[in-house]
C-alpha positions as YAML, in Angstrom:
chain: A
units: angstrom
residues:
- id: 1
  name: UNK
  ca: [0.00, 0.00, 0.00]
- id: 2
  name: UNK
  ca: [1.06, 3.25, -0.93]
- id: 3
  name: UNK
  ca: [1.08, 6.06, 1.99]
- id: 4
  name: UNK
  ca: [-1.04, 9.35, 1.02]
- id: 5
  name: UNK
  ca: [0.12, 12.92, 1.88]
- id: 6
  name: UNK
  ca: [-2.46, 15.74, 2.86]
- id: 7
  name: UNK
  ca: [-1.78, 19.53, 2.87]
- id: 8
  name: UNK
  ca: [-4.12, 21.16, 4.37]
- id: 9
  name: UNK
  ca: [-3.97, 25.19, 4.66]
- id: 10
  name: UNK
  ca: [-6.36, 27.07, 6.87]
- id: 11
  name: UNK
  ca: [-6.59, 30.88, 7.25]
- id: 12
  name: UNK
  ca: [-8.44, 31.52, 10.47]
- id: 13
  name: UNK
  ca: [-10.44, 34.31, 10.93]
- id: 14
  name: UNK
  ca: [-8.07, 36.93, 13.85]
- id: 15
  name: UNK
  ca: [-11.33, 37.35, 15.81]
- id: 16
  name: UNK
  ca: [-11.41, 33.25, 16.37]
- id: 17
  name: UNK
  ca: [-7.68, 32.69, 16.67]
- id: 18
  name: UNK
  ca: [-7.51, 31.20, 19.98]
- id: 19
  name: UNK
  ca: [-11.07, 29.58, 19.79]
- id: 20
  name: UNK
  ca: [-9.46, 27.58, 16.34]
- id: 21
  name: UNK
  ca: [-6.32, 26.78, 18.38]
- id: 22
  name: UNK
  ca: [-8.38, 24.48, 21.00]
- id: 23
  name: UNK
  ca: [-10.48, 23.18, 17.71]
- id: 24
  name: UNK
  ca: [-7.31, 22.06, 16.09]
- id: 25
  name: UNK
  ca: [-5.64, 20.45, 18.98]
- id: 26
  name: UNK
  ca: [-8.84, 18.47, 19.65]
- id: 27
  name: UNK
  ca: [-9.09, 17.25, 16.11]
- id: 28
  name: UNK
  ca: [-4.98, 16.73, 16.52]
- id: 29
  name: UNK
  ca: [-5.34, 14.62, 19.33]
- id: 30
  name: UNK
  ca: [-8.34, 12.75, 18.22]
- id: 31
  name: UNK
  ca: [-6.84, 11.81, 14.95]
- id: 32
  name: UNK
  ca: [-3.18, 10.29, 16.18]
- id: 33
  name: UNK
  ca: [-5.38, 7.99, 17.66]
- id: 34
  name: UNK
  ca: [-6.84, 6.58, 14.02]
- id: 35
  name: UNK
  ca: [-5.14, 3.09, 13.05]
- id: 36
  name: UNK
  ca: [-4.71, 4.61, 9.61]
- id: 37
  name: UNK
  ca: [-3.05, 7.38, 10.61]
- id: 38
  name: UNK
  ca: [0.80, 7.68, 10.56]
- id: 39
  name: UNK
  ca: [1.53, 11.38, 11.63]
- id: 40
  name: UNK
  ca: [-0.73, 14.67, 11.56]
- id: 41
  name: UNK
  ca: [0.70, 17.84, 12.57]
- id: 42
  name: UNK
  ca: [-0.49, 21.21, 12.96]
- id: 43
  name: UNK
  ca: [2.02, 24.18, 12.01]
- id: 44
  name: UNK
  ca: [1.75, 27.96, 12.11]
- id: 45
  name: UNK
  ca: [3.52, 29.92, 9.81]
- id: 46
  name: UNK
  ca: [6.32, 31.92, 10.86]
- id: 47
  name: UNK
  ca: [4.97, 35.20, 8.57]
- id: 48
  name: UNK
  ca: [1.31, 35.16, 9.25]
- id: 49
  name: UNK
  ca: [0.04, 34.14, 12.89]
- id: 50
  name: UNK
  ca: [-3.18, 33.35, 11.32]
- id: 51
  name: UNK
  ca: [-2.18, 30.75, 8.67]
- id: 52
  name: UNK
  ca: [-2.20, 26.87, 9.80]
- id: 53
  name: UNK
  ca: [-1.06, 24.06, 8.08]
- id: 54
  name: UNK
  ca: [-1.40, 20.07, 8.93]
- id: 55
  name: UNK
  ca: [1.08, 18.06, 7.49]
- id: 56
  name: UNK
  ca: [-0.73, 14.49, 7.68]
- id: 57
  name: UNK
  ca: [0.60, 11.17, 6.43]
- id: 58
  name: UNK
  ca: [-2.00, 7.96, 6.10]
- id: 59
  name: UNK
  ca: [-1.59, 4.60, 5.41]
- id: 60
  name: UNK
  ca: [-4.21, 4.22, 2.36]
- id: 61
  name: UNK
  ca: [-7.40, 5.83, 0.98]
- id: 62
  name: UNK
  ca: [-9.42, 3.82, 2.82]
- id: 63
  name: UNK
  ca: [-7.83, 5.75, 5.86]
- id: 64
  name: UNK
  ca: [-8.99, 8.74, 4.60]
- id: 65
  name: UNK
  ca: [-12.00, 8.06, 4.05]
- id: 66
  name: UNK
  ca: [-12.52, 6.25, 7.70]
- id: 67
  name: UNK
  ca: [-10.94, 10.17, 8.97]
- id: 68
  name: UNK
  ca: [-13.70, 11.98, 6.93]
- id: 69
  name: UNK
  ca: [-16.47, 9.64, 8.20]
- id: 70
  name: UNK
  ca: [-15.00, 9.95, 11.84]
- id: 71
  name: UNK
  ca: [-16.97, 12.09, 14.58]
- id: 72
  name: UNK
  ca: [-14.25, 13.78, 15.44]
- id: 73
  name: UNK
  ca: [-13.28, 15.19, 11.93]
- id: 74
  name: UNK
  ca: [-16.95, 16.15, 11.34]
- id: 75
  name: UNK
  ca: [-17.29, 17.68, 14.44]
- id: 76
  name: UNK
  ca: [-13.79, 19.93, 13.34]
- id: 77
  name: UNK
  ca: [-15.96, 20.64, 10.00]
- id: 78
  name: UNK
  ca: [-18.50, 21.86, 11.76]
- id: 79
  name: UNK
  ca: [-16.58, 24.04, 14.48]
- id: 80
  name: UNK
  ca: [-14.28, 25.97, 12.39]
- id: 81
  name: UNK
  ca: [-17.60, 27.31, 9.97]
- id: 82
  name: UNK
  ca: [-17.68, 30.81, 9.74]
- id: 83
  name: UNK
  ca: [-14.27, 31.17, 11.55]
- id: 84
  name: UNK
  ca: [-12.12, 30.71, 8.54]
- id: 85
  name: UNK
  ca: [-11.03, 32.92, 5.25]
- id: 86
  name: UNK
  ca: [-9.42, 30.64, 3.23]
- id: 87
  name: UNK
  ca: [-9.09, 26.50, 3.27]
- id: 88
  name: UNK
  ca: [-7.18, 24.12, 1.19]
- id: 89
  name: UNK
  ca: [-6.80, 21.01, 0.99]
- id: 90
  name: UNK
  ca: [-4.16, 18.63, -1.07]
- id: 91
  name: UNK
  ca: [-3.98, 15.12, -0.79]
- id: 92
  name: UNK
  ca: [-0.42, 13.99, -2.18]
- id: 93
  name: UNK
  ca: [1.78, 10.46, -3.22]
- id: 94
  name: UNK
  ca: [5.18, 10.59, -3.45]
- id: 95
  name: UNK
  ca: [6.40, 9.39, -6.84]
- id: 96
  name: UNK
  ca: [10.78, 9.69, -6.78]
...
């Protein structure tokens, strides 16, 4: 099986800063705790104080999709509405 790679890039609204802080950690902490999961990190850039990113690794597909149909994950989808500017997401495969 062939490990998958997600970027995911969220601009947080300044008025919600520390409110998204406490949402991320909880969907952080939740998802290190999937079987499928191999690392998930959550990093704020150095330039703007209101720009995350999580760095996540998974084992398969399939592990994604078990992380989208978790509780926890859809209870982060829910929380950060309205609180954000901007989200992306890439899911990525190493190929060299």
């Amino acid at each position: 099986m062939m490990e998958l790679k997600i970027i995911a890039v969220v601009v947080v609204k300044e008025a919600f800063r520390d409110e998204m802080e406490k949402i991320f950690r909880t969907v952080v902490d939740e998802t290190r705790k999937e079987s499928g999961n191999v690392s998930y990190d959550l990093h704020q850039d150095c330039k703007n104080q209101l720009k995350y990113t999580i760095l996540e690794v998974w084992k398969s597909q399939a592990a994604i999709d078990e992380h989208n149909a978790s509780v926890h994950f859809k209870a982060f989808v829910a929380a950060i509405e309205g609180k954000v500017d901007s989200l992306s997401v890439d899911v990525i495969k190493r190929i060299y």
